[in-house]
C-alpha positions in Angstrom: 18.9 38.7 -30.2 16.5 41.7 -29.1 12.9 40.8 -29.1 9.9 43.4 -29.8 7.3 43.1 -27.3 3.9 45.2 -27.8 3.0 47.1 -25.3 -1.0 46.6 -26.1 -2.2 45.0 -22.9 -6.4 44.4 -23.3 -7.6 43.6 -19.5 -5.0 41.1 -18.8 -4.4 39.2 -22.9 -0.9 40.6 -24.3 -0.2 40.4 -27.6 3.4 39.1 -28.6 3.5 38.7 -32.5 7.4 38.0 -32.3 7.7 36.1 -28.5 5.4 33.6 -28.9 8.4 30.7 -30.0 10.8 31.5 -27.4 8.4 32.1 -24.3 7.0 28.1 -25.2 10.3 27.3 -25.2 11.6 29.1 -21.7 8.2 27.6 -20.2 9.4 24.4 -21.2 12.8 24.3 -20.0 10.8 25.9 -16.7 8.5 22.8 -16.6 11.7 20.4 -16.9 14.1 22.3 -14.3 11.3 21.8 -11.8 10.4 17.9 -12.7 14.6 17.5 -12.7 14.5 19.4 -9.1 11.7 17.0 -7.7 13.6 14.5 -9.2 17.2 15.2 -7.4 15.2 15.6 -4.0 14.1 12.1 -4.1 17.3 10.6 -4.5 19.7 12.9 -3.5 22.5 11.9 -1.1 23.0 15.2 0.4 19.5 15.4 2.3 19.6 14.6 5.9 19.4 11.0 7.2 17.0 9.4 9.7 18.5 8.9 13.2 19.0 5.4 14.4 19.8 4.9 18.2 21.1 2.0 20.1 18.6 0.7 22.8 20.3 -1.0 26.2 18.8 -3.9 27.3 16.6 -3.5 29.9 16.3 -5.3 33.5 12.8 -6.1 32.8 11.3 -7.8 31.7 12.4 -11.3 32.8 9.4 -13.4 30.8 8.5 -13.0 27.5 5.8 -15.6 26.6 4.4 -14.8 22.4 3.1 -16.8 19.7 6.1 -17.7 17.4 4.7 -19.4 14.4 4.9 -17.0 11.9 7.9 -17.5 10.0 8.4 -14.7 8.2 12.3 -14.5 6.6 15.4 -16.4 7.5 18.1 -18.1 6.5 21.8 -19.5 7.2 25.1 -18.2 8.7 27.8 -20.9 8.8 25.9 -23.8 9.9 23.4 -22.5 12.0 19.7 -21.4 10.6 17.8 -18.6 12.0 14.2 -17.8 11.4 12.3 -14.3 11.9 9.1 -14.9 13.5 5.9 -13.1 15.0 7.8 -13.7 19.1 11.7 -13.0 17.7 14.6 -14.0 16.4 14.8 -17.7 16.4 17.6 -19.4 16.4 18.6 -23.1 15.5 21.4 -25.7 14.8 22.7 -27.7 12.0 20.0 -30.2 12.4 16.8 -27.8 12.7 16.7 -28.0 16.3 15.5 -24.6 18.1 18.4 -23.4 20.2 17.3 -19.4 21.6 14.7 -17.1 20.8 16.1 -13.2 21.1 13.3 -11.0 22.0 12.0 -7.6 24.1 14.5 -9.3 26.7 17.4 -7.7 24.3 16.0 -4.3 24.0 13.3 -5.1 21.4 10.7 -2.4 21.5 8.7 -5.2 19.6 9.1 -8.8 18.7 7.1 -9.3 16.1 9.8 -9.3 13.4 9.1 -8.9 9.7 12.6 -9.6 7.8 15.9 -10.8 8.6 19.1 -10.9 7.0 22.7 -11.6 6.8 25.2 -8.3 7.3 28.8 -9.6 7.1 29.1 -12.1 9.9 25.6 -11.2 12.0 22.4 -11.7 11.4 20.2 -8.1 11.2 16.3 -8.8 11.9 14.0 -5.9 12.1 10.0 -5.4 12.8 7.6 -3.0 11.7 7.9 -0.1 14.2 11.7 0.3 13.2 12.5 -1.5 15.9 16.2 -3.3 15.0 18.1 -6.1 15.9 21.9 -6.8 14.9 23.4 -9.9 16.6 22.2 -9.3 20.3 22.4 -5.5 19.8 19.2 -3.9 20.0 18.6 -0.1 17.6 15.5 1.9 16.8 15.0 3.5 13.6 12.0 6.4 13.4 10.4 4.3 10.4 7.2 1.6 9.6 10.1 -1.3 8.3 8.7 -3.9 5.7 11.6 -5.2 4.7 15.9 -5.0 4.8 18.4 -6.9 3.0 22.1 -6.2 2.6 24.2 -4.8 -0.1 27.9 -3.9 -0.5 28.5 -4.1 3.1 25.6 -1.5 4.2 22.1 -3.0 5.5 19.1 -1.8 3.0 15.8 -0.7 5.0 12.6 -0.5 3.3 9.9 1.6 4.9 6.4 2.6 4.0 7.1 6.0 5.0 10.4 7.0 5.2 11.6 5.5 1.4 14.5 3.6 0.8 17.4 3.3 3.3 20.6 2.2 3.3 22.5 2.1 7.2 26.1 1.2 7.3 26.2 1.2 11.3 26.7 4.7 12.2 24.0 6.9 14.1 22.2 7.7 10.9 20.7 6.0 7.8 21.4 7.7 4.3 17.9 8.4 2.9 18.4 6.9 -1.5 14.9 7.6 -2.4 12.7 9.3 -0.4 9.1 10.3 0.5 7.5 6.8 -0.6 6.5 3.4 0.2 8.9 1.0 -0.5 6.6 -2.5 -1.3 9.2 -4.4 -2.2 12.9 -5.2 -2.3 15.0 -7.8 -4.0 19.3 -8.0 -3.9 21.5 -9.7 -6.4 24.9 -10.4 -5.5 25.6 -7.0 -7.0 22.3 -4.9 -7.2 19.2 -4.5 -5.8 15.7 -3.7 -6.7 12.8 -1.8 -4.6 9.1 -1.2 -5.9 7.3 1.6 -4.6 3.3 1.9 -4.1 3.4 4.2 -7.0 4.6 1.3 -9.2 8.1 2.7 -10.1 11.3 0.3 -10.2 14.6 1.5 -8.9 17.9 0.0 -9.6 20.7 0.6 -6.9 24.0 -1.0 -7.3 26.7 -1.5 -4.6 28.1 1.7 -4.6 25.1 3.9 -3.8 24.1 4.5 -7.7 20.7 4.5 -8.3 18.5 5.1 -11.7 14.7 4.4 -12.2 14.1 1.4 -14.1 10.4 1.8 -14.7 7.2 3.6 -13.7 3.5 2.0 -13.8 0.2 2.1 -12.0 -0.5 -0.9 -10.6 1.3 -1.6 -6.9 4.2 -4.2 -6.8 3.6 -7.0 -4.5 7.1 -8.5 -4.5 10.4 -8.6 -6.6 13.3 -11.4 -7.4 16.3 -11.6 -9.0 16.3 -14.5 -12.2 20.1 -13.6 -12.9 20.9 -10.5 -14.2 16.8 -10.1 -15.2 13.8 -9.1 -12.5 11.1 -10.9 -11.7 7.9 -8.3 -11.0 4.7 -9.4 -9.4 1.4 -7.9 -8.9 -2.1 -8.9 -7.5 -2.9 -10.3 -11.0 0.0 -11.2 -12.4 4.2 -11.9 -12.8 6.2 -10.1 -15.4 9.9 -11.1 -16.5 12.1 -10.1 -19.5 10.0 -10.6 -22.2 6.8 -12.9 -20.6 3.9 -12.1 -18.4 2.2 -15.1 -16.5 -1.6 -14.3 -15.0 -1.8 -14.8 -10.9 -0.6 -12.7 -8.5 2.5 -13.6 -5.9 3.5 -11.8 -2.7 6.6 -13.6 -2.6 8.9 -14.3 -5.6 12.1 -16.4 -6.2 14.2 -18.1 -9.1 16.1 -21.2 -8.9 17.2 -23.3 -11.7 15.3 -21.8 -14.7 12.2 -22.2 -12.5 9.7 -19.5 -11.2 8.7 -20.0 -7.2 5.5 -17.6 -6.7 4.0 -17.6 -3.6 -0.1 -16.8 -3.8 -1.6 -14.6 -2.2 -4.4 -17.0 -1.1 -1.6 -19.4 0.7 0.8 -21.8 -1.1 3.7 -21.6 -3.8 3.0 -21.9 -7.6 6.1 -23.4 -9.6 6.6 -22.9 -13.5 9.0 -22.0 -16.3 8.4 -18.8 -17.9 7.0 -20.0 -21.7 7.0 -23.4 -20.8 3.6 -24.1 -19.3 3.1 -26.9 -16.6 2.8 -25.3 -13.5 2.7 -27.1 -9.9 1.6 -26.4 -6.8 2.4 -27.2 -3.4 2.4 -25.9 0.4 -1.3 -25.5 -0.4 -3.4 -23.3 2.0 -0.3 -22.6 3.8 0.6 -18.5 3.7 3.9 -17.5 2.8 5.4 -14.7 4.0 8.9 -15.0 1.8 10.8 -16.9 -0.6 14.2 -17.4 -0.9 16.9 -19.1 -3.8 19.0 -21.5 -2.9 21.5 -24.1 -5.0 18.6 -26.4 -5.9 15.1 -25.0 -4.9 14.1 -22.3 -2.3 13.3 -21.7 1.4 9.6 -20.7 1.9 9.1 -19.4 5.6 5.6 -18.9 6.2 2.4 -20.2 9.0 3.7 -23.0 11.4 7.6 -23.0 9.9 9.6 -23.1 7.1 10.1 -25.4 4.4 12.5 -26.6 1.3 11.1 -26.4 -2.1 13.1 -28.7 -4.6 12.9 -28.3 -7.9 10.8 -31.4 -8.2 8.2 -29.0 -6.5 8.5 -31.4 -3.5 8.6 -29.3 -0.1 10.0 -31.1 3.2 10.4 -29.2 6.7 13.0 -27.4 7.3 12.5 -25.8 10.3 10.1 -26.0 12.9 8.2 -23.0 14.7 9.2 -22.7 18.3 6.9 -23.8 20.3 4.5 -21.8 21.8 2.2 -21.5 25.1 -0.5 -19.2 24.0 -3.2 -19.9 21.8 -2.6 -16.4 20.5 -0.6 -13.3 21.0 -2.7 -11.1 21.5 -3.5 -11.3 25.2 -7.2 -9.6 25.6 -7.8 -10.6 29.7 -6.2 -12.1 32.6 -7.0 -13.7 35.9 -4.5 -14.9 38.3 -5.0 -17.9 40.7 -2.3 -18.7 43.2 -1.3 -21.3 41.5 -2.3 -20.5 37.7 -2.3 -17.4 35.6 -5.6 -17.7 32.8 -4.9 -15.9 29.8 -8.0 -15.2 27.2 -7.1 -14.2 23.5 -8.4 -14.7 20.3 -8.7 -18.3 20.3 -9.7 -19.0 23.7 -8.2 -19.7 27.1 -4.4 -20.7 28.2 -4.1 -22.0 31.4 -0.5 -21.4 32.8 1.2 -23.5 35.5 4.6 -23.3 35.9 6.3 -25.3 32.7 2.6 -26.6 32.1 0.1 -25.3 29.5 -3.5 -26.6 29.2 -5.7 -24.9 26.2 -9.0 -24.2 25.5 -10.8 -23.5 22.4 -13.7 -20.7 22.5 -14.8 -17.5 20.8 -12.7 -14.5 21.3 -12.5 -13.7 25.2 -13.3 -10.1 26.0 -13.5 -11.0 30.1 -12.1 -13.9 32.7 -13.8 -13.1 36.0 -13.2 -15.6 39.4 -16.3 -17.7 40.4 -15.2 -20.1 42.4 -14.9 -23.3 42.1 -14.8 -22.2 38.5 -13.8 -18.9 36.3 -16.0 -17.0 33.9 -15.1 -16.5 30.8 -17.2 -13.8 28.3 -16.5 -14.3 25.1 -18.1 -13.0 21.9 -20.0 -16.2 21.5 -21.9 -15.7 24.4 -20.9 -16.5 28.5 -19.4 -20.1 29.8 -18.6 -21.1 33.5 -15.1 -23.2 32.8 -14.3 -26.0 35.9 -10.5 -26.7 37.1 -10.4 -29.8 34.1 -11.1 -27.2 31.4 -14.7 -28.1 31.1 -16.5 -25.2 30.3 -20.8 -24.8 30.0 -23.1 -21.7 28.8 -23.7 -20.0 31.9 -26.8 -17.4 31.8 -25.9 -13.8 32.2 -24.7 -10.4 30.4 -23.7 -11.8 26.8 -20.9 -9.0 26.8 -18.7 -7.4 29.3 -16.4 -4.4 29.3 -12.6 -6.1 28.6 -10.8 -6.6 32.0 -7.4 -4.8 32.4 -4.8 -7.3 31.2 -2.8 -7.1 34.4 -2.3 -9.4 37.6 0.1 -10.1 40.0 1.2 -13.9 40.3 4.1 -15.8 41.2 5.9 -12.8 42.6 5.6 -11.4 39.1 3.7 -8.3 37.6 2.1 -9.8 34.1 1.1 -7.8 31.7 -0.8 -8.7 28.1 0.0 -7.1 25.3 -1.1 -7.5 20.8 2.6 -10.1 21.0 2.1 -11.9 24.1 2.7 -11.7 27.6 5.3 -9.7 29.7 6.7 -10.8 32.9 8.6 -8.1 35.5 9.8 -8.7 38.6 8.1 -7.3 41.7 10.4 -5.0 43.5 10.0 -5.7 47.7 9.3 -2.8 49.6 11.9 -0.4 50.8 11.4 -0.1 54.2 8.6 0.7 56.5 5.9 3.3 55.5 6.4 6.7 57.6 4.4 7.1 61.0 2.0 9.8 60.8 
């Protein structure tokens, strides 16, 4: 069909008596073409991947010393347990007994893991700065990692800026949806689920397919499977199929027709939806993650990780590691001959050899060597500590610049660092310095 267009053009207005239907229409289709495109470039296969690289082990360094009692994800393989936690990969036996901690000693760019799962017949932990850990092999991803899980024999990376990944082993991650923050990420035997800070819901199953499940405002704290339904939750509230419960949850999981919601102000919330009752326990503990198991769930969280029956009774199930600092993150150091003092956040560590002595003051911004006795400035003002620990306010600049967190002892170059304190070996010299 030929349409008439008048030629009358008045400073920019056109006139079209018998266009006006079919140029709404073509701006339309326009308008969908270009939402379809944006669309298509979020999920599309075809776009290029983010690079992952294998990292070799290195030499160096030959002490790692962090604070390992975060629990943050775990779980079995066979009949060993493994926990990810704020110093690494923790390993343990049938019986709960800590075995081997895999850390920067492996090729770690960071220990401080965030989430951990089973691939096959190895365990996959990763931490925040992409950093990857599969088995004993160490890889590096170029993304901010909150979570991973695995799915149809490909591991499942949620970022906060690269999307949703999935990486089947090779030197590059398929990119599935793209250009968001991924909050949160639930698998099924046969699906998964990931949340994004926009609100939106996306459904993948375990061939790659993926389709939007649902779109909303408000940010998605954490996700869960309750058989073939999904559990959402928010910062003020949990959604299922059909019910909506007030109370937020960073961590959810279903066992046995019951809800397990972990608050966000510490400990787990149990109820079934409709059926009112709810119970609480692990109070004023935070929990990190929640997982199902036949019977109850696994909540890993501050100081370890624990079985929830569905009694709401919890009992240990593993213990944190144990660790020699105070706190991880290492703010000063002085180095005796025979002790290395470490100041943190919590205070002052005293290291010698397998011995650790502890003590509790404000944040330490300075250790500095008066002897008999060390300084310590802290942000509660200036104390003179004796060898037995005992420390008294000592008069004198309240503050002090922080010290470099770096001495030499015990033929060892330490080092402190936000996750602890690094060891290397000091190199003797190569020959004699040239005569001038």
């Amino acid at each position: 069909m030929l349409y008439q267009y008048s030629a009358r053009v008045d400073f920019g207005r056109w006139s079209w008596p018998n266009a006006r239907a079919p140029v709404r229409r073509a701006l339309v289709l326009l308008a969908l073409t270009l939402a379809a495109v944006l669309l298509l470039s979020r999920v599309s296969p075809l776009r290029r991947g983010v690079r992952i690289t294998r990292v070799a082990a290195p030499g160096d360094p030959v002490i790692v010393i962090g604070d390992p009692r975060e629990l943050r994800d775990g779980g079995t393989l066979g009949s060993s347990r493994f926990a990810a936690t704020s110093a690494g990969l923790a390993l343990y036996g049938e019986d709960g007994r800590h075995r081997l901690t895999l850390d920067r000693r492996v090729g770690l760019a960071s220990h401080d893991l965030v989430a951990a799962c089973v691939w096959g017949d190895r365990i996959v932990a990763a931490a925040a700065d992409g950093s990857l850990l599969v088995a004993k092999d160490a890889f590096r991803v170029d993304a901010t990692i909150s979570d991973i899980a695995s799915l149809g024999g490909a591991v499942l990376l949620a970022t906060s800026d690269r999307g949703l990944l999935r990486w089947r082993g090779g030197p590059e991650a398929e990119i599935l949806v793209a250009d968001v923050e991924v909050t949160a990420l639930a698998v099924s035997p046969v699906a998964a689920a990931a949340a994004t800070a926009q609100g939106e819901i996306w459904i993948l199953d375990d061939r790659g397919n993926r389709r939007l499940a649902g779109s909303g405002e408000d940010r998605v704290l954490a996700l869960a499977w309750d058989g073939d339904g999904l559990l959402v939750g928010r910062e003020d509230r949990i959604e299922g199929a059909g019910w909506s419960q007030s109370g937020g949850a960073s961590a959810l999981a279903a066992s046995g027709g019951l809800i397990y919601a972990a608050r966000p102000d510490g400990g787990v919330a149990i109820f079934r939806p409709g059926g009112g009752g709810e119970r609480s326990t692990l109070s004023g503990v935070r929990i990190h993650r929640l997982r199902a198991i036949a019977g109850g769930v696994l909540a890993f969280g501050h100081g370890g990780a624990w079985r929830i029956g569905e009694d709401g009774e919890a009992e240990r199930w593993l213990e944190a590691p144990p660790s020699r600092l105070a706190s991880a993150r290492v703010s000063a150091l002085l180095a005796e001959p025979d002790a290395l003092w470490v100041g943190g956040e919590r205070g002052v560590d005293v290291l010698a050899g397998d011995e650790t002595r502890h003590l509790s003051l404000p944040p330490v911004q300075a250790l500095v060597a008066s002897p008999p006795e060390v300084i310590a400035v802290t942000a509660g003002g200036r104390f003179r500590i004796d060898r037995a620990l005992r420390p008294r306010p000592d008069r004198g600049p309240a503050h002090a610049a922080p010290t470099l967190v770096v001495a030499t002892s015990g033929g060892l170059l330490w080092v402190g660092t936000r996750e602890g304190l690094l060891g290397f070996r000091l190199l003797p010299p190569i020959g004699d310095p040239p005569k001038s």
